[in-house]
Residue frames as a rotation matrix with the C-alpha (Angstrom) as fourth column:
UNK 1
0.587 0.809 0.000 0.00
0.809 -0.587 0.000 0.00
0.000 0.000 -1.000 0.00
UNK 2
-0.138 -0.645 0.752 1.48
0.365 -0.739 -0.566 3.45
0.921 0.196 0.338 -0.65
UNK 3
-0.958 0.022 -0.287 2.21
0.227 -0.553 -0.801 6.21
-0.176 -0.833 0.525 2.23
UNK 4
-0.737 0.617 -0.276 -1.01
-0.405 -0.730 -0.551 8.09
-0.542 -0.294 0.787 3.21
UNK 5
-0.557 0.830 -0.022 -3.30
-0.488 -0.305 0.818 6.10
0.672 0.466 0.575 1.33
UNK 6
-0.441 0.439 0.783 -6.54
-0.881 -0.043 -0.472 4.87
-0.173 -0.898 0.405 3.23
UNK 7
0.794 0.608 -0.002 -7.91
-0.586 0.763 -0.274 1.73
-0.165 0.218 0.962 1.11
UNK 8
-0.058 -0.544 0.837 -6.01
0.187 0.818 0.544 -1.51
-0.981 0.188 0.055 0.54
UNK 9
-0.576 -0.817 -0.005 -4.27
-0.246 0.168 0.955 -2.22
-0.780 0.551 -0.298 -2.51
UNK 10
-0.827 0.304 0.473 -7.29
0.429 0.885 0.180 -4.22
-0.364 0.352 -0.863 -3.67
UNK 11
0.091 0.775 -0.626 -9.99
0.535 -0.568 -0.625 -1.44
-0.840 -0.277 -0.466 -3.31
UNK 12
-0.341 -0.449 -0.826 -8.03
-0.349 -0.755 0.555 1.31
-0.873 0.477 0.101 -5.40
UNK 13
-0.919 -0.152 -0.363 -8.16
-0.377 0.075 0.923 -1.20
-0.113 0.986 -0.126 -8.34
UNK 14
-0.396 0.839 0.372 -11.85
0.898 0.438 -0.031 -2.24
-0.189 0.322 -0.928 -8.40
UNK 15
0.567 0.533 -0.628 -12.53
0.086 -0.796 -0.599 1.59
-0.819 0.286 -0.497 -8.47
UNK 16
-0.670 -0.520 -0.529 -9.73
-0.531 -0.161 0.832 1.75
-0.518 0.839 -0.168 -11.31
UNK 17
-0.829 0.412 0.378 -11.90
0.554 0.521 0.649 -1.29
0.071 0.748 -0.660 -13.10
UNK 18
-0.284 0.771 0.570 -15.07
0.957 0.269 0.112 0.55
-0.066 0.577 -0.814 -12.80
UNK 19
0.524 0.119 0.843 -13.71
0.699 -0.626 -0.346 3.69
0.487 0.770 -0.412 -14.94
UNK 20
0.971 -0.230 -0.071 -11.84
-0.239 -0.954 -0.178 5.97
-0.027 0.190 -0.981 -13.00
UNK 21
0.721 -0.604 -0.339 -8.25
-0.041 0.451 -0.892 6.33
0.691 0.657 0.300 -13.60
UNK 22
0.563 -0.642 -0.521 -5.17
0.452 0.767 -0.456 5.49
0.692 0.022 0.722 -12.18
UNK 23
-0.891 -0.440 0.114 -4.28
0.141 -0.505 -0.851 8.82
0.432 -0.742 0.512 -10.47
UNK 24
0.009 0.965 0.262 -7.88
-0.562 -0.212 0.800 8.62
0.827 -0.154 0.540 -9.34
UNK 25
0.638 -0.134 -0.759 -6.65
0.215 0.977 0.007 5.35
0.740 -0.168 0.652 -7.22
UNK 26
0.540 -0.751 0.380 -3.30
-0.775 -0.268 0.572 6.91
-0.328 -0.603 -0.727 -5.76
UNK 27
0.070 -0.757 0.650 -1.25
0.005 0.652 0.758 4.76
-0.998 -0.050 0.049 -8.43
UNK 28
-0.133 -0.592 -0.794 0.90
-0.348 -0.723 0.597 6.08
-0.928 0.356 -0.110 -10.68
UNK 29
-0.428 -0.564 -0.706 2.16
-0.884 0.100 0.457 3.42
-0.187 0.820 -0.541 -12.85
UNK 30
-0.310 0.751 0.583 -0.83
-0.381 0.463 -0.800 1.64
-0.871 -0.470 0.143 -12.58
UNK 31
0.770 0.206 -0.604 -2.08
-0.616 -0.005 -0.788 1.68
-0.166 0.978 0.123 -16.36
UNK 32
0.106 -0.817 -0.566 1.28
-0.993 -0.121 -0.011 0.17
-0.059 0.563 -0.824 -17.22
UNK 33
-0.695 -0.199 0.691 0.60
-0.444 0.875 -0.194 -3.26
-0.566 -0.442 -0.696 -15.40
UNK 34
-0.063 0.892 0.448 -2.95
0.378 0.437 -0.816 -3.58
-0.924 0.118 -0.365 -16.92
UNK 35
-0.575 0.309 -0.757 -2.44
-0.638 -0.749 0.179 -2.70
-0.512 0.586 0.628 -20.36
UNK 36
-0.704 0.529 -0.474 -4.46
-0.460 0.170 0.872 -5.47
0.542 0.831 0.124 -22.06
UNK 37
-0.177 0.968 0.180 -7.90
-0.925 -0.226 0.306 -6.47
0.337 -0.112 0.935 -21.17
UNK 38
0.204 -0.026 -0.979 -7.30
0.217 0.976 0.019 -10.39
0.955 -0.216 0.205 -20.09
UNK 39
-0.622 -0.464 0.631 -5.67
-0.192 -0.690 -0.698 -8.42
0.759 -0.555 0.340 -16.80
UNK 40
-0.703 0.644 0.303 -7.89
-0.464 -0.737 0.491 -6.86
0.540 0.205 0.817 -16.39
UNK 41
0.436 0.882 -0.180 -10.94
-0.718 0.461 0.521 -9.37
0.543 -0.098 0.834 -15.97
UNK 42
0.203 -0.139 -0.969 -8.81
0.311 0.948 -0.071 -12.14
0.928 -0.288 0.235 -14.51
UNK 43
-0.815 -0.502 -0.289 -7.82
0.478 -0.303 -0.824 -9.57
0.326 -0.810 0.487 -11.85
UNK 44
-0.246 0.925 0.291 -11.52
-0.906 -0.326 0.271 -8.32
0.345 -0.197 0.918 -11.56
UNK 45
0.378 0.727 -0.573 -12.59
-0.446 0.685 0.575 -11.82
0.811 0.038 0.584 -11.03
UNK 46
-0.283 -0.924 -0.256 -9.86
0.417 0.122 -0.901 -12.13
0.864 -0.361 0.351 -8.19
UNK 47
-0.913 0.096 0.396 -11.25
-0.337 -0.726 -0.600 -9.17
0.230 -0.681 0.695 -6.29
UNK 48
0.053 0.878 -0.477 -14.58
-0.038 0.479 0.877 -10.97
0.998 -0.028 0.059 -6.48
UNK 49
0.534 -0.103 -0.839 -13.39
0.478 0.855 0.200 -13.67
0.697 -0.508 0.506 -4.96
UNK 50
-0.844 -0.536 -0.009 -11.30
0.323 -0.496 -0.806 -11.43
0.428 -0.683 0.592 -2.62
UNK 51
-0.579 0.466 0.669 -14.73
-0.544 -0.832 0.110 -9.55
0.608 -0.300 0.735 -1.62
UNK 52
0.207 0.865 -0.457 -16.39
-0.437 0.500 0.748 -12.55
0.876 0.045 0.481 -1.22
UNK 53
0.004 -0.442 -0.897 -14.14
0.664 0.672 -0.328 -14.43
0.747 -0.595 0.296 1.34
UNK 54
-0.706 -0.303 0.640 -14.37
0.148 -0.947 -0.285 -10.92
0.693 -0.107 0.713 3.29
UNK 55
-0.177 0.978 0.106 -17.79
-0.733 -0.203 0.649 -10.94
0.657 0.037 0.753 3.03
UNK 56
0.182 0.181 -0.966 -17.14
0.219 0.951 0.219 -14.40
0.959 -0.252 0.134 4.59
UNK 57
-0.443 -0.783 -0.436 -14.74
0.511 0.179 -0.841 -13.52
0.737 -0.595 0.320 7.17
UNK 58
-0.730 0.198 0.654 -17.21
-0.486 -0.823 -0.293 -10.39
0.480 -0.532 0.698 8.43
UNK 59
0.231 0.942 -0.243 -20.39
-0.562 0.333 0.757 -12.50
0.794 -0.038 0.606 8.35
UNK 60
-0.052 -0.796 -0.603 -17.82
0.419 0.531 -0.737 -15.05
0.907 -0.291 0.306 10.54
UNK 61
-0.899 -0.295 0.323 -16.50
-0.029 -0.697 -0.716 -12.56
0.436 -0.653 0.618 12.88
UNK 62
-0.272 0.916 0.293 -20.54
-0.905 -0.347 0.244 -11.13
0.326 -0.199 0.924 13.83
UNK 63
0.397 0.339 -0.853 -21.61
-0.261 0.933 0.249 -14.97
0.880 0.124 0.459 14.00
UNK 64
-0.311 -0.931 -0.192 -18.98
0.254 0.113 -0.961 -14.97
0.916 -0.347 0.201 16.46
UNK 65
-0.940 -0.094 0.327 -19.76
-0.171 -0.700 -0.693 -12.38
0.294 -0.708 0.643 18.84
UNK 66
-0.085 0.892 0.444 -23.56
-0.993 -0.112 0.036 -12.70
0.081 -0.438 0.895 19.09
UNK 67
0.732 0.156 -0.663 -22.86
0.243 0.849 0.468 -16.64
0.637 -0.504 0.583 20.08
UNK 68
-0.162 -0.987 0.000 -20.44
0.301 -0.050 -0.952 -15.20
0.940 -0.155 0.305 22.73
UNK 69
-0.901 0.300 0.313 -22.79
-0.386 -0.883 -0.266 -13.36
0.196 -0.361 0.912 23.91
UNK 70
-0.755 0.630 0.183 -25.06
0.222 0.508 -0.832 -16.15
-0.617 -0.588 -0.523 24.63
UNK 71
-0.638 0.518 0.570 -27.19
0.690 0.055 0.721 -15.21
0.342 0.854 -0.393 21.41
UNK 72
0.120 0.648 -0.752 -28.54
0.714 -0.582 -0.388 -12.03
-0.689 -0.491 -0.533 23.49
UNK 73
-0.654 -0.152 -0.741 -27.37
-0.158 -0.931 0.330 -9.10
-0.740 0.333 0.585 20.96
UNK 74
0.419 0.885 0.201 -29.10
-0.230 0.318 -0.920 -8.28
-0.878 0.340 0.337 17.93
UNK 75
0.344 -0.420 0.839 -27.29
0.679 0.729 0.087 -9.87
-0.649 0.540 0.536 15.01
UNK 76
0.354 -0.018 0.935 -28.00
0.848 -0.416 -0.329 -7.54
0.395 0.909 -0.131 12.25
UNK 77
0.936 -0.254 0.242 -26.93
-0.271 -0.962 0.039 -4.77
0.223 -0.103 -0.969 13.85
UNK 78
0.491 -0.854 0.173 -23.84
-0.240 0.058 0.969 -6.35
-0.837 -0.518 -0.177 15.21
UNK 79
0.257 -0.060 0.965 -23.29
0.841 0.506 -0.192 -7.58
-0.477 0.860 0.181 11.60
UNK 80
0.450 -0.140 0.882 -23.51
0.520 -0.762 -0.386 -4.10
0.726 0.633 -0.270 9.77
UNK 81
0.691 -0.717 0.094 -21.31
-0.662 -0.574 0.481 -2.14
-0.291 -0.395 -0.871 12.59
UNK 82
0.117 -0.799 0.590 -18.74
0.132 0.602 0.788 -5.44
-0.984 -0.014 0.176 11.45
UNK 83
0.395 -0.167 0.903 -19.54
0.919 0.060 -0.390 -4.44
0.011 0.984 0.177 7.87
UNK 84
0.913 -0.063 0.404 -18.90
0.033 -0.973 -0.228 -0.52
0.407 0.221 -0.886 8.25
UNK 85
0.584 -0.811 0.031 -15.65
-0.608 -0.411 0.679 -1.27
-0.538 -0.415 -0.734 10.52
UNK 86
0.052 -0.571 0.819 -14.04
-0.126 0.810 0.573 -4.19
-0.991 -0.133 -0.030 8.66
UNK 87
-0.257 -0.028 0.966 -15.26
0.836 0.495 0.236 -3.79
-0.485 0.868 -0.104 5.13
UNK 88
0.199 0.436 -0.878 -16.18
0.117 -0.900 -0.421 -0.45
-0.973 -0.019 -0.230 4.23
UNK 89
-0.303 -0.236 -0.923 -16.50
-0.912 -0.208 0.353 -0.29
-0.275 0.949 -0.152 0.22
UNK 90
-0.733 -0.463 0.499 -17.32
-0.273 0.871 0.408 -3.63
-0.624 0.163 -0.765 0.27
UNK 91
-0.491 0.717 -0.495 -19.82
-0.871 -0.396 0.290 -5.11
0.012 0.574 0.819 -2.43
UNK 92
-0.053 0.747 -0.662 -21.12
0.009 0.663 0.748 -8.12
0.999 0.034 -0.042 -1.34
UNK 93
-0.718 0.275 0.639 -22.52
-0.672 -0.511 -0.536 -6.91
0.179 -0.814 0.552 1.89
UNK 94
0.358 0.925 -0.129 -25.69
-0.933 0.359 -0.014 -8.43
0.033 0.125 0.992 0.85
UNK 95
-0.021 -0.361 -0.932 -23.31
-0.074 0.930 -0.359 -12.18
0.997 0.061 -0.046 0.48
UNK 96
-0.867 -0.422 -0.264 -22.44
0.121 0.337 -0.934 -11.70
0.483 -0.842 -0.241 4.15
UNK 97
-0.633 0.699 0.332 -25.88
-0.761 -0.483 -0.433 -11.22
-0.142 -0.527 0.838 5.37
UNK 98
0.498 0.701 -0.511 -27.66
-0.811 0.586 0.013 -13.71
0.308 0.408 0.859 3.55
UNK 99
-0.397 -0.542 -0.741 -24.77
0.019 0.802 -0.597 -16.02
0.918 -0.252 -0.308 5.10
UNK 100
-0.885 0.280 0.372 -25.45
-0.440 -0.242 -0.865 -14.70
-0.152 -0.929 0.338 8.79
UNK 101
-0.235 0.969 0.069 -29.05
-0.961 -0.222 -0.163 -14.95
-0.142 -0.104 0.984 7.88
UNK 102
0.455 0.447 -0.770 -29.72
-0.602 0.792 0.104 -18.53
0.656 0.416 0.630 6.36
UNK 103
-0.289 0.171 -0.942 -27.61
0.166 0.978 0.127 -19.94
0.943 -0.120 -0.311 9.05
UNK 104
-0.828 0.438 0.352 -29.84
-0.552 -0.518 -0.654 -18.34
-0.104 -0.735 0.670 11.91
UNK 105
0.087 0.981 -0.176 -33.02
-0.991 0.067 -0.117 -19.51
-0.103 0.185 0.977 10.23
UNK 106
0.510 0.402 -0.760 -31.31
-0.430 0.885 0.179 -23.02
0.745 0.236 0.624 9.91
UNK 107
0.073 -0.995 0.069 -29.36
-0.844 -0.098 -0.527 -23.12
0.531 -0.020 -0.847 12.61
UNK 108
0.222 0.147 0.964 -31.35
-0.700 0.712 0.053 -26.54
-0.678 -0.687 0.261 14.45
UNK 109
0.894 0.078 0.441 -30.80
0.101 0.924 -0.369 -28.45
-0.436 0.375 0.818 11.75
UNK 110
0.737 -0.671 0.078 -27.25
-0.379 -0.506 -0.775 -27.37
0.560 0.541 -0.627 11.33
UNK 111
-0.117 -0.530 0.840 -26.45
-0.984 -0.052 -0.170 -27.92
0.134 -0.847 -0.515 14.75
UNK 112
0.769 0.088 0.633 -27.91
-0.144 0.989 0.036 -31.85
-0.623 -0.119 0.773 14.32
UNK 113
0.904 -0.335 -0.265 -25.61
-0.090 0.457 -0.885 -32.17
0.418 0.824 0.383 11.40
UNK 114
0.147 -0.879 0.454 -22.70
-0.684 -0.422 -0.595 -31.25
0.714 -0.223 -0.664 13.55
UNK 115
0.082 0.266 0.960 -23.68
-0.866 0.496 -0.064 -33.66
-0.493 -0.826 0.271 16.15
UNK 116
0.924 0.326 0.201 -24.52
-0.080 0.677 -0.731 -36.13
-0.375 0.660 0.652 13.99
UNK 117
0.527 -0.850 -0.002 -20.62
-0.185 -0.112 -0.976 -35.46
0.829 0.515 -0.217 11.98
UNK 118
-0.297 -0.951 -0.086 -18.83
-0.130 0.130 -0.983 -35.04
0.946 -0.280 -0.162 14.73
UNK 119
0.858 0.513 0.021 -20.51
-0.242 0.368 0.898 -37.02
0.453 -0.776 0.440 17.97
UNK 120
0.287 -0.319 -0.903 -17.47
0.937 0.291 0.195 -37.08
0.201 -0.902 0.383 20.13
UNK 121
-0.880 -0.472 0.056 -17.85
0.441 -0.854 -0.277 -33.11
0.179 -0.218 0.959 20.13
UNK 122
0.016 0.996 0.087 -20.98
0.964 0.008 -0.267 -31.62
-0.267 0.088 -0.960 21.44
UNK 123
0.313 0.363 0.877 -22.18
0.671 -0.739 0.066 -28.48
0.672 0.568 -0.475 20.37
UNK 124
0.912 0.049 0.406 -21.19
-0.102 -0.934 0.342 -26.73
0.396 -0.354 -0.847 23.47
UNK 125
0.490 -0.838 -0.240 -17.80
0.155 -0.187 0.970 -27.94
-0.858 -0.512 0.038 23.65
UNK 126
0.177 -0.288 0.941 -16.85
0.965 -0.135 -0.223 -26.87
0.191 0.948 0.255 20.00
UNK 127
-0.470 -0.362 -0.805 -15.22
0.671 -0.739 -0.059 -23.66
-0.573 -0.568 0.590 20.27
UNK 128
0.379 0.913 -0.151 -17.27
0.363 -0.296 -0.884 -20.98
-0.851 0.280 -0.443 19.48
UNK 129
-0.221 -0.274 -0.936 -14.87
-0.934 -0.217 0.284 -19.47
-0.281 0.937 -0.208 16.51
UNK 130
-0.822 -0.087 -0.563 -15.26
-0.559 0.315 0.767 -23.36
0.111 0.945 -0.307 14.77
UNK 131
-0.209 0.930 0.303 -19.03
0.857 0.323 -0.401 -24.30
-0.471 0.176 -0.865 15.47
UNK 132
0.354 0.321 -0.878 -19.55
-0.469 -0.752 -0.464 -20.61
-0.810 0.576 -0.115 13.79
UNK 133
-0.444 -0.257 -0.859 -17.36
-0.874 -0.087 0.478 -21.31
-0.198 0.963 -0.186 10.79
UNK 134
-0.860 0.240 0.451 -18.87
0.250 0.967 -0.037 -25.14
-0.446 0.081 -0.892 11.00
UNK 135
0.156 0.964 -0.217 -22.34
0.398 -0.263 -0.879 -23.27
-0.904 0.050 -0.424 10.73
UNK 136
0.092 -0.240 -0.966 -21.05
-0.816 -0.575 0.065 -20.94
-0.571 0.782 -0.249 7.84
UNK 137
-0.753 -0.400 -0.523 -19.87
-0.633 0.219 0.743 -23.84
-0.182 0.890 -0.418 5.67
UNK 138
-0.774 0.547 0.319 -22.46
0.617 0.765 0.187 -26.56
-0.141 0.341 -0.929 6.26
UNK 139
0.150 0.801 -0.580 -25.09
-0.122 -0.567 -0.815 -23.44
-0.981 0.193 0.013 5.42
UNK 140
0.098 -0.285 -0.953 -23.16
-0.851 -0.521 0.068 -23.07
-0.516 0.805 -0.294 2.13
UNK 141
-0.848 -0.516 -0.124 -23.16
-0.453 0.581 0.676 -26.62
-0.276 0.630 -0.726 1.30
UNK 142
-0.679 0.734 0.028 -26.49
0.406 0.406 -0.819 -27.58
-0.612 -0.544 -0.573 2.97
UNK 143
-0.057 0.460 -0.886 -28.16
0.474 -0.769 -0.429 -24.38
-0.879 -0.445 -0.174 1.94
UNK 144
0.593 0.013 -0.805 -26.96
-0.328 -0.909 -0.257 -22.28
-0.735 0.416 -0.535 -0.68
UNK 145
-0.014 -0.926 0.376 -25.12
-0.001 0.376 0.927 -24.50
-1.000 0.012 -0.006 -3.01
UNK 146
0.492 0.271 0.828 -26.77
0.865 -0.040 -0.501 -23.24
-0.103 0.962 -0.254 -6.10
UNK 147
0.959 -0.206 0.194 -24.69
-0.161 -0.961 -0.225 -19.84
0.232 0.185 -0.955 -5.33
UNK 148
0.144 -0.989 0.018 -21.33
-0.989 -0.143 0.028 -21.28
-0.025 -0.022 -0.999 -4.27
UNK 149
0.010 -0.584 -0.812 -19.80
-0.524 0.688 -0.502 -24.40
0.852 0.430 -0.299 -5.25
UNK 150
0.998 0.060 -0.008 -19.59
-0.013 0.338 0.941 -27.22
0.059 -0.939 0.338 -2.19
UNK 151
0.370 -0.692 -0.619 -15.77
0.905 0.420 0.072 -27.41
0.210 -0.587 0.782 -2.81
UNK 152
-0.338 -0.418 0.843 -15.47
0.141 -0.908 -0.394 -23.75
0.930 -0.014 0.366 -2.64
UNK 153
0.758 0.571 0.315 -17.58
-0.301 -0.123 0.946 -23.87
0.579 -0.812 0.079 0.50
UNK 154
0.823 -0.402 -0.401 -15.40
0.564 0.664 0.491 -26.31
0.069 -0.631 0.773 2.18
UNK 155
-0.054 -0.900 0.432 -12.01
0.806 -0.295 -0.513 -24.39
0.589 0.321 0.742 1.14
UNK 156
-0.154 -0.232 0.961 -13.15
-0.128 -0.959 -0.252 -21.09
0.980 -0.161 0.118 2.81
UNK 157
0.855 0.503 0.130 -14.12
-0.120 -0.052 0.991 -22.68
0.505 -0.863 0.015 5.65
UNK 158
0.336 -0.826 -0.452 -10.67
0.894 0.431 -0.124 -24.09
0.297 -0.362 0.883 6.12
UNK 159
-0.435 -0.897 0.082 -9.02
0.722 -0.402 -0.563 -21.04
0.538 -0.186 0.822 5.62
UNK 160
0.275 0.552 0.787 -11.17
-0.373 -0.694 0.617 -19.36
0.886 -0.463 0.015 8.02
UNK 161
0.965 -0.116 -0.235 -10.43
0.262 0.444 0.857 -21.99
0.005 -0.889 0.459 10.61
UNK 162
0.222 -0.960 -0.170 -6.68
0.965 0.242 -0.103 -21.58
0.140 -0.142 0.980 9.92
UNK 163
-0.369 -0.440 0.819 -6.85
0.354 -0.881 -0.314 -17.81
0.859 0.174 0.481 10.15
UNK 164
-0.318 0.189 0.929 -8.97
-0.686 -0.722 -0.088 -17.38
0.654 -0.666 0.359 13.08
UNK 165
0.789 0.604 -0.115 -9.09
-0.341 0.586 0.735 -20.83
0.512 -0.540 0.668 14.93
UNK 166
0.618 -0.636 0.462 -6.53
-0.445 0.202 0.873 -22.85
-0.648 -0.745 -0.158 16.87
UNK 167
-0.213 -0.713 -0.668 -3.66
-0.964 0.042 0.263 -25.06
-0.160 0.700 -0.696 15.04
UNK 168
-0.769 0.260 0.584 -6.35
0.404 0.906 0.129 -27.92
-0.495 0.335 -0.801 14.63
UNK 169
-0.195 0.871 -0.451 -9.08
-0.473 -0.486 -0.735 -25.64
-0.859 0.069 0.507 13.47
UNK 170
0.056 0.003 -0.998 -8.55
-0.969 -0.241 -0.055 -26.45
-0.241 0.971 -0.011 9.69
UNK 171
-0.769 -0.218 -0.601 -8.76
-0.483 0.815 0.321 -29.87
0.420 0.537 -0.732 10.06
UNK 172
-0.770 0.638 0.012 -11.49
0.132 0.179 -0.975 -30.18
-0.624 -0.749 -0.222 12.18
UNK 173
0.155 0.741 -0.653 -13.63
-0.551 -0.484 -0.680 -28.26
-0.820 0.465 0.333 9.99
UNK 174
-0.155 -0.135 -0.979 -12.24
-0.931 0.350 0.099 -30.06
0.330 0.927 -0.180 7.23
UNK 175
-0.970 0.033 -0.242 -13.02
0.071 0.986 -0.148 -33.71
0.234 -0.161 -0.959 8.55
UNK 176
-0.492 0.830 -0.265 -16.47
0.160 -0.213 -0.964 -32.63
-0.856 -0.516 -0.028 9.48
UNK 177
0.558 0.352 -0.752 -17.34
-0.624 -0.420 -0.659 -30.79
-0.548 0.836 -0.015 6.45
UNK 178
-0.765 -0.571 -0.298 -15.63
-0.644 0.666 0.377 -33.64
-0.017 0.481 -0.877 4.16
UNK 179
-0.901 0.418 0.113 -17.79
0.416 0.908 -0.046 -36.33
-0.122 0.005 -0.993 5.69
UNK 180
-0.334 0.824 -0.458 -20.82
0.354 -0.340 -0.871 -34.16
-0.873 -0.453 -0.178 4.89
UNK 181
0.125 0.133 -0.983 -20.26
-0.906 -0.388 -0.168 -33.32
-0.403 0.912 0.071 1.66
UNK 182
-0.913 -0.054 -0.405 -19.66
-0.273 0.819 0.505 -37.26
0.304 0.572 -0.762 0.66
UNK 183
-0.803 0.593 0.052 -23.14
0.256 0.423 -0.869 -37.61
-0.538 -0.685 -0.492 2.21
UNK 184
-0.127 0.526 -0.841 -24.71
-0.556 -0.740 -0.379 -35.09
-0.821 0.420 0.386 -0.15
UNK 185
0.574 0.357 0.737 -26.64
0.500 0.560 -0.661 -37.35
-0.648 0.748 0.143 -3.26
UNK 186
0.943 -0.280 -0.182 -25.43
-0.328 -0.678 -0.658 -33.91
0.060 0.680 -0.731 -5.83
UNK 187
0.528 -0.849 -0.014 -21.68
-0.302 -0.204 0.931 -34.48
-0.793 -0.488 -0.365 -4.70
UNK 188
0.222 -0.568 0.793 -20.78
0.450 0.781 0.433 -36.18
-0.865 0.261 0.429 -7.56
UNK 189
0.686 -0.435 -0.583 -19.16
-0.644 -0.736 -0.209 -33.09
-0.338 0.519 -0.785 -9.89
């Protein structure tokens, strides 16, 4: 990131892709990297996926706190103060909500699958960072798997567990969410 600017690295150039220019950004010699249009799009389709896993990480984070909190706060608000401090600019707000949200509304039959996967952990000795991200992926496979892929599902969960769980997180979550997704009838991509 240069001196004095205020957005990541990643920000600058989705406002470069949609139209203003390079010293608009706060990078010079910007234009010079991206001069043909393959770039371009393969690095647009990057930041997606960069917004999305965000989108993951906030929804994550919020999930967090209001099971910490004994499920007393109200979500959505604790959600959007986690979107305005953690993501500001971000464009799939509306991804990390509809996560938060679908696995609230399923979250008893989420919580059986977990049981049910991983029955020498109950539910209330599963630390709360990886029974959240557990919830988050088996929504996205369970749930929502006409909008994200099951092995993309699985993958972010990992690297959620490895970024914000203990130094088994990512394999936990991955043995759990593994033997759930060979359970799924669709699985066979």
């Amino acid at each position: 990131m240069q001196e004095g600017s205020t957005s990541p690295p990643r920000l600058r150039f989705l406002r470069y892709v949609q139209g203003q220019t390079s010293a608009e950004c706060g990078q010079k010699n910007f234009a010079r990297h991206a001069q043909n249009q393959e770039k371009i799009i393969i690095i647009y389709s990057h930041i997606n996926m960069s917004n999305r896993h965000l989108a993951r990480s906030i929804a994550m984070q919020a999930l967090f706190e209001w099971d910490f909190r004994d499920k007393s706060s109200e979500i959505g608000k604790v959600l959007n103060r986690d979107l305005e401090e953690f993501g500001p600019g971000l464009d799939e707000t509306e991804f990390a909500k509809k996560i938060m949200q679908g696995v609230i509304d399923n979250m008893k039959e989420i919580d059986a699958l977990i049981e049910k996967y991983a029955p020498q952990w109950p539910i209330d000795q599963i630390t709360v960072i990886d029974r959240n991200i557990l919830r988050m992926g088996i929504y996205e496979l369970k749930f929502n798997s006409e909008e994200v892929p099951p092995k993309v599902a699985i993958n972010e969960a990992i690297e959620l567990a490895k970024n914000f769980g203990g130094p088994s997180s990512g394999r936990f979550v991955n043995g759990v969410l593994g033997a759930i997704y060979k359970d799924i009838p669709q699985a066979k991509e």
